[in-house]
C-alpha positions in Angstrom: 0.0 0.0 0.0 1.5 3.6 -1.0 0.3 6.6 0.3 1.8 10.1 1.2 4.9 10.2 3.2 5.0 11.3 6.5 5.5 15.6 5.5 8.2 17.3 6.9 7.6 19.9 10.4 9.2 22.5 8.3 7.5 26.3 9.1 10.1 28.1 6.9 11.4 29.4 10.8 14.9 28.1 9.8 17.6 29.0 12.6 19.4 26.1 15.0 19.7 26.9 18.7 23.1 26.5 20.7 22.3 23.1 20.6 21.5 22.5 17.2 18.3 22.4 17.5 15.5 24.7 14.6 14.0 27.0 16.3 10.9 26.5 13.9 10.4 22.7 14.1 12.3 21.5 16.7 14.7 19.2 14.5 18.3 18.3 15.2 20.8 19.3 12.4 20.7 15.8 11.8 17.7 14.9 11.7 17.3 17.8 8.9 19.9 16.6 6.8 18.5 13.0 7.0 14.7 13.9 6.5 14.7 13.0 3.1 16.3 9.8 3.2 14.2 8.7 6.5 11.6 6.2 6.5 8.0 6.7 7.4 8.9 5.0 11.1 11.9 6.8 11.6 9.8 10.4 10.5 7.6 9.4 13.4 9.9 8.6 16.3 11.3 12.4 15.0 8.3 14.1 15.2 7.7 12.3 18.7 11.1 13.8 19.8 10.0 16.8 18.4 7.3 17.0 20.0 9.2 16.4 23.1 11.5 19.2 23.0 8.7 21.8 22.1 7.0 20.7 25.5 10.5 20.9 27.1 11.2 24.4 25.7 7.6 25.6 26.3 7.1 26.2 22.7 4.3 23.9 22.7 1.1 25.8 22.7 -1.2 25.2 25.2 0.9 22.4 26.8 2.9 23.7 29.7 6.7 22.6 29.9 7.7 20.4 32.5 10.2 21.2 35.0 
């Protein structure tokens, strides 16, 4: 079965943090680079970690960040 492929977080806020980290989408450097070469799993467990930082940064609306 083919469908679409996991799209990337991308929201053209393109600047890395002191740790490497985009300030937009909450991707490593490396996880940037590799995007297009990831598979549909792998694009998951990033967004997961993603998803993580935001919450960790605060950056995820609505969700308070955990101390």
């Amino acid at each position: 079965m083919t469908g679409a492929r996991v799209p990337s977080p991308c929201v053209a806020i393109c600047a890395l943090d002191e740790d490497d980290i985009c300030m937009g989408c909450q991707r490593s450097a490396e996880e940037i680079t590799r995007w297009g070469l990831m598979d549909d799993a792998e694009r998951r467990e990033v967004l997961v970690r993603c998803t993580e930082r935001a919450r960790r940064s605060g950056m995820l609306l609505g969700v308070p960040a955990q101390s």
